[in-house]
C-alpha positions as YAML, in Angstrom:
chain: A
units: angstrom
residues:
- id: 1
  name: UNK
  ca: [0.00, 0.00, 0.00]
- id: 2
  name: UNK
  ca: [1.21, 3.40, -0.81]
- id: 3
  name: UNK
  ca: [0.83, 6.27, 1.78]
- id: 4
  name: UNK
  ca: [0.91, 9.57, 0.61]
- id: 5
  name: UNK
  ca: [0.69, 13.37, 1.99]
- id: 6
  name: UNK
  ca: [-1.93, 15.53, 1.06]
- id: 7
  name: UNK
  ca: [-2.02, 19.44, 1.82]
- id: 8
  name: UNK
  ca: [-4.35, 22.18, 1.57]
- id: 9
  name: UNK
  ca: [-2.21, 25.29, 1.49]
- id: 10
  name: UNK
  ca: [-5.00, 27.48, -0.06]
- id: 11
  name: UNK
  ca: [-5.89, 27.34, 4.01]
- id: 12
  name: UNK
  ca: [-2.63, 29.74, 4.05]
- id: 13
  name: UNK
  ca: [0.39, 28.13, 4.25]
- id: 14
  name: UNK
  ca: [3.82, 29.63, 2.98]
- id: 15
  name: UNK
  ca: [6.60, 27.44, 0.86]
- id: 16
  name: UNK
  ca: [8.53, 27.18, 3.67]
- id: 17
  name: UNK
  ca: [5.54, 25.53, 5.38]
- id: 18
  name: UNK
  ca: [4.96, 23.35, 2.88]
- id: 19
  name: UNK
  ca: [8.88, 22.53, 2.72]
- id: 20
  name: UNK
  ca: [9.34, 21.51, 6.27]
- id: 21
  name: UNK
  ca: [6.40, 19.07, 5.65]
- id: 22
  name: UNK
  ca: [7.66, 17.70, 2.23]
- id: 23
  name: UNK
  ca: [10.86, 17.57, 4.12]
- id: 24
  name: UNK
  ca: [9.48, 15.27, 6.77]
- id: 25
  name: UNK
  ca: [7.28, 13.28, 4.22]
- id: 26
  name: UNK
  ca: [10.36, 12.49, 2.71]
- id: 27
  name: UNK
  ca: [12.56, 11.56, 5.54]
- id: 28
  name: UNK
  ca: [9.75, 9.69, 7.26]
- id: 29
  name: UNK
  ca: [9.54, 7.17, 4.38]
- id: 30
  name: UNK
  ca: [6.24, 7.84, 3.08]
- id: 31
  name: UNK
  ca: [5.30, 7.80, -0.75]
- id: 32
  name: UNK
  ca: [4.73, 11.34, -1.98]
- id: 33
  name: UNK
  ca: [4.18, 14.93, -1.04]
- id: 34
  name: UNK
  ca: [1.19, 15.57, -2.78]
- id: 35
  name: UNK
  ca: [-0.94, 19.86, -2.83]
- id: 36
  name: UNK
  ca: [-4.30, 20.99, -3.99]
- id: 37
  name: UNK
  ca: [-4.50, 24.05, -6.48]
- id: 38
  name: UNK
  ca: [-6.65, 26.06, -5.60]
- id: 39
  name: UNK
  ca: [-6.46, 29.90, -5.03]
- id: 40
  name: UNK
  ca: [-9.00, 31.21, -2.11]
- id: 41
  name: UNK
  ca: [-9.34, 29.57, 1.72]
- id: 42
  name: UNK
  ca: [-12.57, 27.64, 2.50]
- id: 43
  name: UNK
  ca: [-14.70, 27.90, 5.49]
- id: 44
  name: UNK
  ca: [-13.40, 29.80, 8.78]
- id: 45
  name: UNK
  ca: [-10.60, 31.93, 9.11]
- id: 46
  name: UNK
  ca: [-8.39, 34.23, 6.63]
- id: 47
  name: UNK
  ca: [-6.28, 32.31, 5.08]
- id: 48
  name: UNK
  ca: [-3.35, 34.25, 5.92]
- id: 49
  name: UNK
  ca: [-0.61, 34.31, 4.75]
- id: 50
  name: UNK
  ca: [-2.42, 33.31, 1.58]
- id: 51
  name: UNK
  ca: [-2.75, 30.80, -1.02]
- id: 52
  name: UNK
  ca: [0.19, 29.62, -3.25]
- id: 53
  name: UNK
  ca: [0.44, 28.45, -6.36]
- id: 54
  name: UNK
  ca: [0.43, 24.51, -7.10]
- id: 55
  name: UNK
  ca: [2.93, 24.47, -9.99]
- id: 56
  name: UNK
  ca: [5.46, 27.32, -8.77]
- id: 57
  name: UNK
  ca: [5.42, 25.67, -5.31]
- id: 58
  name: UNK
  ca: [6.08, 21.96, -6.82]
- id: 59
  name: UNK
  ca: [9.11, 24.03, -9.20]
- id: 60
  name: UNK
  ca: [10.73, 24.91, -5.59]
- id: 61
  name: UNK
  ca: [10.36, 21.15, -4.06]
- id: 62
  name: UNK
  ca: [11.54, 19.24, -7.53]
- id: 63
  name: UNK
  ca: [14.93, 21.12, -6.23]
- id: 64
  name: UNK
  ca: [14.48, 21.17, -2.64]
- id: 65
  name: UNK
  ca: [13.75, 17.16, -2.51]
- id: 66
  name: UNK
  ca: [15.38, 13.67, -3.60]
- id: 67
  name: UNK
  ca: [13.05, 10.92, -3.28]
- id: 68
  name: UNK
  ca: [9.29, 11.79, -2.65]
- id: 69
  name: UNK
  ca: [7.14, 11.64, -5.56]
- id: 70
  name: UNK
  ca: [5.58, 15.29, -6.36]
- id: 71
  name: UNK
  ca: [1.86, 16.13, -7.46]
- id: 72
  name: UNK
  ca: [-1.14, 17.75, -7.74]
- id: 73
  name: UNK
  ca: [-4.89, 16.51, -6.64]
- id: 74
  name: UNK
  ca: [-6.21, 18.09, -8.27]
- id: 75
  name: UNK
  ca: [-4.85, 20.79, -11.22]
- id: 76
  name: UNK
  ca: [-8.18, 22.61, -12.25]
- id: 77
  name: UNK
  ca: [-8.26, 22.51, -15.88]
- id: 78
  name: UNK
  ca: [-9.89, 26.13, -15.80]
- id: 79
  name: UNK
  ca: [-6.70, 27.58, -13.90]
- id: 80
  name: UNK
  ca: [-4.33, 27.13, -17.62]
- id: 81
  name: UNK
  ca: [-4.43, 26.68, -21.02]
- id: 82
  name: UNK
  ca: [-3.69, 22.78, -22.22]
- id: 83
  name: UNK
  ca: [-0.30, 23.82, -23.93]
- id: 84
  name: UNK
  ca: [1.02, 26.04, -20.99]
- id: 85
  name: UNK
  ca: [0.13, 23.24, -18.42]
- id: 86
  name: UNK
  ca: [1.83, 20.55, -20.98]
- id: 87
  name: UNK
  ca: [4.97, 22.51, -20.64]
- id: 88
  name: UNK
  ca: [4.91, 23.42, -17.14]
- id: 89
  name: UNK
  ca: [4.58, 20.17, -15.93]
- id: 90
  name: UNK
  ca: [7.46, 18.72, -18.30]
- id: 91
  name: UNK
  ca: [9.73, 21.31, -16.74]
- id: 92
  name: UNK
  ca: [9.16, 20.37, -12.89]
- id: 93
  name: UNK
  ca: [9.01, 16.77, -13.98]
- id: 94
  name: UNK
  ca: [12.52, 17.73, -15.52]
- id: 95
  name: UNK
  ca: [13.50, 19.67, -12.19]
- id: 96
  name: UNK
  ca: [12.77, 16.46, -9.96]
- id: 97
  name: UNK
  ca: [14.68, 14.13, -12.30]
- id: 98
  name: UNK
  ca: [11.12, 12.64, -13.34]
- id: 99
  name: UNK
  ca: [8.91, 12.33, -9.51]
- id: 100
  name: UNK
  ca: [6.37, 14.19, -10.75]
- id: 101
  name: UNK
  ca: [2.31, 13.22, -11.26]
- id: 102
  name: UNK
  ca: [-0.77, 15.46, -13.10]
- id: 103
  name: UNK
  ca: [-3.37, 15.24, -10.87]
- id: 104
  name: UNK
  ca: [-6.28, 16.91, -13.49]
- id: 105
  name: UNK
  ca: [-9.69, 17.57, -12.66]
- id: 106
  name: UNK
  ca: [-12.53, 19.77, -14.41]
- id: 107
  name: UNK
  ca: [-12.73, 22.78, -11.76]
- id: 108
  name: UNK
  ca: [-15.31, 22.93, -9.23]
- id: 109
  name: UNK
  ca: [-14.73, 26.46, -6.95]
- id: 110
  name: UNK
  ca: [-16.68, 29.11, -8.20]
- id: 111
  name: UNK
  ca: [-15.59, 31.34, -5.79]
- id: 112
  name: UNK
  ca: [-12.06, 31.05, -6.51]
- id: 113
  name: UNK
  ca: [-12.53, 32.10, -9.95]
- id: 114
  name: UNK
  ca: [-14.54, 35.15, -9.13]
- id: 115
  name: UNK
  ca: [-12.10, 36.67, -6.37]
- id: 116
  name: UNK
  ca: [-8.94, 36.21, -8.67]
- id: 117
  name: UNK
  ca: [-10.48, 36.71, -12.25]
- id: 118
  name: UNK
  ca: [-10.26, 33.73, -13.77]
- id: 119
  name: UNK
  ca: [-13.23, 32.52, -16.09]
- id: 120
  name: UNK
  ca: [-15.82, 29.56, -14.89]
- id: 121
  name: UNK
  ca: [-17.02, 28.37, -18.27]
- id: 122
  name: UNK
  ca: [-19.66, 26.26, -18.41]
- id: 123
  name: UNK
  ca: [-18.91, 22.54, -19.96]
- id: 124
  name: UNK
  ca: [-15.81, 22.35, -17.61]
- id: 125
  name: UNK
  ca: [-16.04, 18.28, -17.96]
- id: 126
  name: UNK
  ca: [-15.74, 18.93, -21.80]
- id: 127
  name: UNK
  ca: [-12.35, 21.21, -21.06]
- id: 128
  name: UNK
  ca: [-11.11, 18.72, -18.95]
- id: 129
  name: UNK
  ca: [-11.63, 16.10, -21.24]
- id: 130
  name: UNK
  ca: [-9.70, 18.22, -24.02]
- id: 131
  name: UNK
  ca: [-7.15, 19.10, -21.74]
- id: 132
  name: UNK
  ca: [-6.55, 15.21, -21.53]
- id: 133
  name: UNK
  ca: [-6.22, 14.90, -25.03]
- id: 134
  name: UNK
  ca: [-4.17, 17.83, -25.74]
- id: 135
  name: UNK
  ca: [-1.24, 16.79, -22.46]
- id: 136
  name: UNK
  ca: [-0.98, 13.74, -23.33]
- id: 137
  name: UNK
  ca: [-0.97, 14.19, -27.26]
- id: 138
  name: UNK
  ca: [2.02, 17.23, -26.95]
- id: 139
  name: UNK
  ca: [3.92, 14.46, -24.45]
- id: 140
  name: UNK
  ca: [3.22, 11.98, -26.61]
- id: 141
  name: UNK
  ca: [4.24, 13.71, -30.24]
- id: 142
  name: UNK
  ca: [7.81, 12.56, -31.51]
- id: 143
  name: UNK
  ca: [10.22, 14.99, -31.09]
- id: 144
  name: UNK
  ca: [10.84, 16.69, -34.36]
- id: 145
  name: UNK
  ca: [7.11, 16.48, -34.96]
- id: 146
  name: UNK
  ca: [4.44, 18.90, -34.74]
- id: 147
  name: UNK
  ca: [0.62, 18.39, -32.91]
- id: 148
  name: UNK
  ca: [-1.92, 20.17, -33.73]
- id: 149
  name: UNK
  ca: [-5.44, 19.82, -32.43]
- id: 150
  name: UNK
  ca: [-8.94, 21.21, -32.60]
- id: 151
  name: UNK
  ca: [-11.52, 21.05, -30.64]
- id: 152
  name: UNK
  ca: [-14.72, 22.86, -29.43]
- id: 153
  name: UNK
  ca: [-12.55, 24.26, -26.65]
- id: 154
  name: UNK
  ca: [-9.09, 24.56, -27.30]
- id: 155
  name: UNK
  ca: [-6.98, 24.97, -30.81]
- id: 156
  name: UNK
  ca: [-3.45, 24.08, -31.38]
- id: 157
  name: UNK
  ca: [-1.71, 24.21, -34.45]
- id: 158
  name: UNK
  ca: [0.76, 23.12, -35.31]
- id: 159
  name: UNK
  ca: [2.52, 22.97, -31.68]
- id: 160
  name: UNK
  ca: [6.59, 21.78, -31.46]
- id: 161
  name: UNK
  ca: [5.20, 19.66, -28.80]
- id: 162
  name: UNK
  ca: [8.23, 20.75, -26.26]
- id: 163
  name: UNK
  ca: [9.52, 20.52, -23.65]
- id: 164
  name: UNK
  ca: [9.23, 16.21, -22.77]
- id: 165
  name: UNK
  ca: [8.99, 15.14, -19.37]
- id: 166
  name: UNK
  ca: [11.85, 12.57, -18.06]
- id: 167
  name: UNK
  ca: [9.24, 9.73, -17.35]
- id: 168
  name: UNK
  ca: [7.12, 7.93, -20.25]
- id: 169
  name: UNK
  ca: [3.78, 6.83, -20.14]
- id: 170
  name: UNK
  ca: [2.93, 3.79, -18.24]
- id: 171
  name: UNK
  ca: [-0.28, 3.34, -21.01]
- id: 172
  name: UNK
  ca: [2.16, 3.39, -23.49]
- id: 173
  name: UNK
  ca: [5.94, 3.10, -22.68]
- id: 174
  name: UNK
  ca: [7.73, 4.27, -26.07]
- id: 175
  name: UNK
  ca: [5.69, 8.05, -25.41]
- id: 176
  name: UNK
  ca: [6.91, 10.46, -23.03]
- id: 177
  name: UNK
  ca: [4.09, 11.38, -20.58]
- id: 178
  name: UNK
  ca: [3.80, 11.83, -16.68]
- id: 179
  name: UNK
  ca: [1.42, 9.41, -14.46]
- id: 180
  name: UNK
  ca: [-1.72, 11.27, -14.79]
- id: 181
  name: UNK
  ca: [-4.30, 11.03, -11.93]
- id: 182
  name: UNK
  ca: [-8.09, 11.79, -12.48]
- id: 183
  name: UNK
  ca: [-10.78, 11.80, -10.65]
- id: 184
  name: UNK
  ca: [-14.39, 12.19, -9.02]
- id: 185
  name: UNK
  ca: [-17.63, 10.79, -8.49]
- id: 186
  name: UNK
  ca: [-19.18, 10.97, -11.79]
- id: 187
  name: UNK
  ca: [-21.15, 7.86, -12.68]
- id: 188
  name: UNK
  ca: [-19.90, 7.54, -16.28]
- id: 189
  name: UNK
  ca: [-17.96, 10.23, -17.77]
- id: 190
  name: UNK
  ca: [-15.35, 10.71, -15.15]
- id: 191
  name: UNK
  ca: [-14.74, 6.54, -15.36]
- id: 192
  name: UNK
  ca: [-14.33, 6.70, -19.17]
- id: 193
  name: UNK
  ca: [-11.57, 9.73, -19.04]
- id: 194
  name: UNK
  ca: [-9.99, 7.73, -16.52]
- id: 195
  name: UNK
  ca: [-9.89, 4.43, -18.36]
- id: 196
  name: UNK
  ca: [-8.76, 6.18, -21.31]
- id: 197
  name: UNK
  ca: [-5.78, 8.63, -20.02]
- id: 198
  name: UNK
  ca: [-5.12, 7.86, -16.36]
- id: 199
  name: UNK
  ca: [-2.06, 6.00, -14.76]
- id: 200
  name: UNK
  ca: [-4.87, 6.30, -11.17]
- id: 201
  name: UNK
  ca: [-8.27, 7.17, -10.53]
- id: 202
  name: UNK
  ca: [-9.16, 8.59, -7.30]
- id: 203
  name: UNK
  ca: [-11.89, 8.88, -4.82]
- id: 204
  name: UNK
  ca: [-11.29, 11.74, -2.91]
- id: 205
  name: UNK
  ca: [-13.53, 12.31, 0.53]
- id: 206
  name: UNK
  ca: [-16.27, 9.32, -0.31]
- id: 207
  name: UNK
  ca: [-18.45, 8.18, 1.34]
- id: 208
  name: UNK
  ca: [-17.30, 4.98, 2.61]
- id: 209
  name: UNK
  ca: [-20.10, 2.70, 1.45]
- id: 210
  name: UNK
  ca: [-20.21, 3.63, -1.91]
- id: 211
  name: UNK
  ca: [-16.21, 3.22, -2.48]
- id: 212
  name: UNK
  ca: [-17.25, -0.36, -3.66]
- id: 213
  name: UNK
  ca: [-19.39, 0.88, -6.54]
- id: 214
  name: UNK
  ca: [-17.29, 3.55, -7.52]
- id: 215
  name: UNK
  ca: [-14.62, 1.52, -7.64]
- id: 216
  name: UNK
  ca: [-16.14, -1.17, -9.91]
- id: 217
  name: UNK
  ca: [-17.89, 1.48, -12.52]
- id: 218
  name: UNK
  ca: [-14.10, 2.83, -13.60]
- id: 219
  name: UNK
  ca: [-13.07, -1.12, -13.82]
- id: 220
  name: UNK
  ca: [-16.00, -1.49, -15.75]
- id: 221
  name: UNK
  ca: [-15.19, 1.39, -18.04]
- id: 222
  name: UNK
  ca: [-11.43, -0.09, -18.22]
- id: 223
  name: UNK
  ca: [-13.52, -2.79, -19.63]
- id: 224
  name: UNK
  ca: [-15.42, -1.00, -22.03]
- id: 225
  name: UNK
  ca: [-12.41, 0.58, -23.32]
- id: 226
  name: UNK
  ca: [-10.28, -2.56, -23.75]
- id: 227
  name: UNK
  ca: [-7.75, -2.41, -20.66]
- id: 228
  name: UNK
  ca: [-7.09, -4.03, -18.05]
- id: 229
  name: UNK
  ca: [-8.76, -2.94, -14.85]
- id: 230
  name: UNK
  ca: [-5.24, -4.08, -13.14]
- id: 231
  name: UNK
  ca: [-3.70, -1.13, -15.04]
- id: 232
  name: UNK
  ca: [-5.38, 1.13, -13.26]
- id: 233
  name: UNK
  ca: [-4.13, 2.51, -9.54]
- id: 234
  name: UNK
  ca: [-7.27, 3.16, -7.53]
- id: 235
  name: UNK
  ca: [-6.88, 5.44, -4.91]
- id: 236
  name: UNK
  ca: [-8.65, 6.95, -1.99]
- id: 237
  name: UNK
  ca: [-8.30, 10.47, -0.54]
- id: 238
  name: UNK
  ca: [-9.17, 10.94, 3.29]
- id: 239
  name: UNK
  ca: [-8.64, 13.76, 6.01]
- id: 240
  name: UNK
  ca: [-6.28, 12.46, 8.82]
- id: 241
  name: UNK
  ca: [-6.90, 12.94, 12.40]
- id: 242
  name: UNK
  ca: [-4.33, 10.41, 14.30]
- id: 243
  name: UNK
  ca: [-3.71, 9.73, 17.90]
- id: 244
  name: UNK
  ca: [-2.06, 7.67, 20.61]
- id: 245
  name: UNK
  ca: [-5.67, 7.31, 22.45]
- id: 246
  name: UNK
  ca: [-8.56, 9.23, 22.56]
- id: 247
  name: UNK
  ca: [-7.61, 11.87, 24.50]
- id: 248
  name: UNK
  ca: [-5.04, 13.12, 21.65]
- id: 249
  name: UNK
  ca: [-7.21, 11.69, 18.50]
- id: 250
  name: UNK
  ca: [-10.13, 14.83, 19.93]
- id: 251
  name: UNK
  ca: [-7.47, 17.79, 20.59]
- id: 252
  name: UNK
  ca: [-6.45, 16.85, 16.71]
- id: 253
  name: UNK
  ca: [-9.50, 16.92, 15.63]
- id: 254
  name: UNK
  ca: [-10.53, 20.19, 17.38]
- id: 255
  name: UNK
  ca: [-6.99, 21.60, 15.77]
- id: 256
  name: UNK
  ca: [-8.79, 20.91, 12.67]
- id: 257
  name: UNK
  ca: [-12.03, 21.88, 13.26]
- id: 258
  name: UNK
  ca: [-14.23, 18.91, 13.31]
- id: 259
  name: UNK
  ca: [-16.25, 16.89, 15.42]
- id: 260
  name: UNK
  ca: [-14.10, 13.87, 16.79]
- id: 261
  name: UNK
  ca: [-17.46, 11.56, 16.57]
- id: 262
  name: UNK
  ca: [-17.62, 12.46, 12.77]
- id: 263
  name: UNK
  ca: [-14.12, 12.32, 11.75]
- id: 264
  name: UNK
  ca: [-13.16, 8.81, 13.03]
- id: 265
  name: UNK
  ca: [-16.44, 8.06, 10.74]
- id: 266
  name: UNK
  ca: [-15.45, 9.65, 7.51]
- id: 267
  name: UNK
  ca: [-11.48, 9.65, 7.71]
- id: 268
  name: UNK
  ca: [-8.16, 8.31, 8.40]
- id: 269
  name: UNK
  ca: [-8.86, 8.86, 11.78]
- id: 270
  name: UNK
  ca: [-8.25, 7.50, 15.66]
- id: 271
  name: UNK
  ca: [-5.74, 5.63, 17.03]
- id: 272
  name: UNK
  ca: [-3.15, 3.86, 14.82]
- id: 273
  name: UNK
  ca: [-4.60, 0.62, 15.04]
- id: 274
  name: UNK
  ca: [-7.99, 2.24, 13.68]
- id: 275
  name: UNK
  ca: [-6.16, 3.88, 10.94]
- id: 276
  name: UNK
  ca: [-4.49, 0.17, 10.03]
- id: 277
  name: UNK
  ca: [-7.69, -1.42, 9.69]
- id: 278
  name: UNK
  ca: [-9.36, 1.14, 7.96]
- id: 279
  name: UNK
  ca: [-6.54, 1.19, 5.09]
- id: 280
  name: UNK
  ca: [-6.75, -2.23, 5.15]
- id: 281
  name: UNK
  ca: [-10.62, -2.58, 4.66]
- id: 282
  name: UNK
  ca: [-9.85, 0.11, 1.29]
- id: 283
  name: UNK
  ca: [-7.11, -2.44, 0.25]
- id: 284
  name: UNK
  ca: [-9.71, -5.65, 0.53]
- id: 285
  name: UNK
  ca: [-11.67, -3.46, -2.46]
- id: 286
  name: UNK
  ca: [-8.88, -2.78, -4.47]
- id: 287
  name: UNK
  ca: [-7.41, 0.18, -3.07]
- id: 288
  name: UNK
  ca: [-3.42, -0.06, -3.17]
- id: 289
  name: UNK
  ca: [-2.76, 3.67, -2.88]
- id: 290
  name: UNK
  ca: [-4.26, 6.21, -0.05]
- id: 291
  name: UNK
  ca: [-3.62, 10.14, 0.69]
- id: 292
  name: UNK
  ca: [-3.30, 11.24, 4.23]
- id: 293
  name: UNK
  ca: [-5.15, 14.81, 3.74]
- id: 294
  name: UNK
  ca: [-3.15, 17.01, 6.38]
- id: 295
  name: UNK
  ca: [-5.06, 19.87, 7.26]
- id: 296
  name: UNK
  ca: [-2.45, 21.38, 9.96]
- id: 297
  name: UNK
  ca: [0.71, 21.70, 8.70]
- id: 298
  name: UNK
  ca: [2.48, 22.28, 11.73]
- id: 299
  name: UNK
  ca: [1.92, 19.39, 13.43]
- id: 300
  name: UNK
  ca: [5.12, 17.06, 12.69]
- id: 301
  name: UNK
  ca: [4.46, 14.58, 15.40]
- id: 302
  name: UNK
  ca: [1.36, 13.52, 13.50]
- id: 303
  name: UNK
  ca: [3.29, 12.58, 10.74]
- id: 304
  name: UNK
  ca: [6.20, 10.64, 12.54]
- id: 305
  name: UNK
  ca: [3.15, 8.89, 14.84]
- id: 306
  name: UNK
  ca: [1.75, 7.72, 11.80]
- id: 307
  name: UNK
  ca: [4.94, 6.52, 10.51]
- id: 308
  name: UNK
  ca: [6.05, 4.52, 13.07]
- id: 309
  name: UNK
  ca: [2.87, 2.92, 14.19]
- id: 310
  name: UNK
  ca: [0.89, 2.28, 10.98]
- id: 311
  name: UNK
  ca: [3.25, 2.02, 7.66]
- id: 312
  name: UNK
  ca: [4.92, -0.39, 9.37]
- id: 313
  name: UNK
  ca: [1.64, -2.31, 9.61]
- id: 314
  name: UNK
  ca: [0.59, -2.29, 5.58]
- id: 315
  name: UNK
  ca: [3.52, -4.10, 4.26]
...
């Protein structure tokens, strides 16, 4: 099972933040440090000192780490252009000597678009399924070659298709191409992108009951498409709220703002034996990869409890 960290520095967060706990992911043997993208805090507070960007922040860790794997969950495919993202990625994936993973979904925030002026088109699952096509088809395009592509969203022609990330595809090894990681809870159309461009889908904050049928509707749509469900990564997203007993698992949780009672329900969440056999009821479905989501940043003994005491356990 790989355990990665998750972080929501739109909450306000600075790089150095974010550094000391990609510094500790890394040293504490877990899988990757992985950020959201968005631009404006959610719920309470200010959000000081404010948000940072996802791609310029991964840029500083591709230098300022060795072995944890670097990504987004999710890139909103409203924040940039197809080409620019194509090319931004390649470079940190350059910069990190090939760690890095496209987390891309189809944008969701409203509000985040409003306060920073950035348009919320309608048809954002259409974008985001031409912003599939167009990453993967500039990684993919021999070098010396030109893409070009037109859709009812976005028009390329005749693109160089540079710069090339270091890694290749995993769907098809002779093409350059990051692992890309999509997405949601979408009965049909979110499965299909998946099946068709993804190295992992992911299930981020479900409801723990329906992970079964989520779960089997992208295999099914592997299926459909002719691959092998096996090819897939599945993944699920959860907050974590850990603790040597209960006294410690509720003065996390208030840290954090929620109800003890409701966190140990929905998340990675109690004592490390809870956490353990939680993961482990995710891996029984088919899970082999989960994100820690770490809401308070500054808590480092969180992150070495969990070490110690659970990825020992998963093997």
């Amino acid at each position: 099972m790989d355990v990665r960290i998750f972080t929501e520095p739109q909450q306000g967060a600075t790089y150095d933040d974010l550094l000391t706990v990609a510094l500790a992911t890394e040293e504490l043997g877990y899988d990757a440090f992985f950020r959201s993208d968005h631009y404006l805090h959610m719920g309470d507070g200010d959000g000081l000192p404010g948000p940072t960007d996802a791609w310029t922040t991964l840029a500083g860790l591709a230098r300022d780490t060795h072995r944890v794997r670097l990504g987004t969950l999710v890139s909103s495919a409203t924040f940039r252009p197809p080409g620019i993202l194509a090319i931004q990625v390649a470079q940190v994936d350059q910069m990190s000597g090939g760690r890095v993973e496209l987390g891309l979904g189809a944008g969701w925030f409203e509000a985040e678009h409003t306060a920073y002026g950035i348009p919320y088109p309608g048809k954002r699952i259409g974008r985001l399924a031409e912003q599939l096509e167009v990453v993967t088809g500039l990684w993919g395009t021999p070098a010396g070659e030109r893409y070009s592509f037109e859709g009812e969203h976005y028009t390329l022609a005749g693109a160089p298709a540079l710069a090339k990330p270091v890694q290749h595809s995993s769907i098809d090894p002779t093409r350059a191409g990051v692992p890309i990681i999509v997405g949601g809870h979408g009965p049909t159309r979110t499965p299909a992108l998946a099946a068709r461009y993804a190295h992992e889908f992911n299930l981020a904050f479900p409801e723990l009951d329906e992970v079964a049928l989520k779960l089997e509707r992208v295999r099914a749509a592997c299926r459909d498409a002719g691959r092998d469900p096996a090819s897939l990564v599945q993944s699920v997203a959860l907050v974590l709220c850990a603790g040597r007993d209960d006294v410690e698992v509720n003065r996390r949780a208030a840290a954090i703002g929620r109800d003890p009672i409701e966190v140990r329900g929905a998340g990675f969440a109690g004592t490390p034996s809870a956490i353990v056999d939680r993961i482990g009821a995710l891996g029984e479905l088919g899970v082999t990869r989960v994100y820690l989501q770490v809401l308070d940043l500054h808590d480092l003994d969180q992150l070495e409890l969990v070490a110690h005491e659970v990825l020992p356990q998963l093997g």
